[in-house]
C-alpha angles and dihedrals in degrees: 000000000000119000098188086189117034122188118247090230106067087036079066107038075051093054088223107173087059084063107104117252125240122188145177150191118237104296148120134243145146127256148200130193110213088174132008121294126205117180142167115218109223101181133345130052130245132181112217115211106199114209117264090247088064092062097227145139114237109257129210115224127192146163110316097020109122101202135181127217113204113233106259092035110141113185141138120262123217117195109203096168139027099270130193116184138165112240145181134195114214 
């Protein structure tokens, strides 16, 4: 799930920018969620491939999107640009 404009209100109720931060250069690697993950994207752009058993369309993600990626997604990240985002594991 993308919200490519997230209101400032639930980035707050969230506390957000208490999350820790994660970032990386351009590059592309596969990933697994073992737990949800919520993040806010604070600079850079990706696109997130999911794996064909998931079902999904790749996504493009970029600074201000809040996404969502479900526990058990396995996709493949591209960095296409250098990307910095907040993020939390439920």
């Amino acid at each position: 799930m993308v919200d490519s404009s997230p209101r400032q209100e639930m980035l707050n109720a969230l506390r957000v920018s208490d999350w820790p931060t994660w970032g990386c250069e351009e590059s592309e690697f596969p990933w697994h969620y073992d737990r949800t993950e919520s993040c806010y994207v604070l600079q850079g752009s990706a696109v997130v491939t999911p794996d064909v058993v998931h079902g999904a369309d790749e996504v493009v993600i970029c600074a201000g999107d809040f996404c969502i990626f479900p526990r058990g997604m396995s996709c493949t990240w591209r960095v296409t640009a250098p990307i910095q985002k907040h993020y939390s594991f439920e």
